[in-house]
N, C-alpha and C positions, 0 to 999 in steps of 0.2 A: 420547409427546410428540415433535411434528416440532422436527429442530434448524435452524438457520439456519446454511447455510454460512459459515466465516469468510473474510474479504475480507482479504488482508495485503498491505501494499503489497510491489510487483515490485522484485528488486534486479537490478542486470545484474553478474554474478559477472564481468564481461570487464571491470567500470570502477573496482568497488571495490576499495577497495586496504587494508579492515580496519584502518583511521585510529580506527573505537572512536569518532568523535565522536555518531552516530545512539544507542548505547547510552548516552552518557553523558548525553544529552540528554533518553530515551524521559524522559515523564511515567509512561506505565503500565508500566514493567520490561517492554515484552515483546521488546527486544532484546537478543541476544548476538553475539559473536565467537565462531566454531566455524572450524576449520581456517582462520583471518587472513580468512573472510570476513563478512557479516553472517549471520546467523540469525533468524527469530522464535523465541524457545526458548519461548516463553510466546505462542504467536498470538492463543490466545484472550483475554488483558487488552490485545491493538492493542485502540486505539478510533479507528486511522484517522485523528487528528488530525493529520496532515503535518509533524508537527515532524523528522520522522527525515529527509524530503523536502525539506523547506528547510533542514535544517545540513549534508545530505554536501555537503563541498566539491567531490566529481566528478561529480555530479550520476546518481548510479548507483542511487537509489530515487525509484521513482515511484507515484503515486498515482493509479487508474485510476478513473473513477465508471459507473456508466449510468443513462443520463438517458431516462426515459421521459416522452416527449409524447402530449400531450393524442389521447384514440381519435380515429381516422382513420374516416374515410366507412367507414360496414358492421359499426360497433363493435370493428375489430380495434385492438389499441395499437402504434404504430410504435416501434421499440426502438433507441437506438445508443449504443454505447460510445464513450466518447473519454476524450483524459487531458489532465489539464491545459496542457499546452505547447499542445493545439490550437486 
């Protein structure tokens, strides 16, 4: 059975400052505190729902998506990543 990589949102270890609000929040447990900073301890129960995203107060987890548009002349699929803020 192919597995599906798991996607967990990016935290920037340079802005978090381990406040515990994202864990106190997660719906699905998949957040911890590990050395004062965040962890996914549990990655595979994220389901990506951006609530950890919209409560850090530092703004130090982010949610990245890729958005594939519609095949390009020649059937190739043009691919780009971007994150919310853009």
């Amino acid at each position: 059975m192919n597995r599906v990589p798991i996607v967990l949102p990016v935290v920037d270890e340079n802005i978090c400052t381990g406040c515990g609000e994202c864990v106190e929040r997660c719906p699905s447990h998949a957040v911890s505190i590990v050395g004062g900073r965040v962890h996914f301890s549990a990655g595979e129960q994220c389901t990506y729902c951006g609530v950890c995203e919209d409560v850090c107060p530092e703004g130090a987890v982010s949610l990245y998506f890729e958005v594939v548009i519609a095949p390009a002349a020649g059937g190739q699929e043009s691919l780009q990543t971007i994150s919310e803020e853009s």
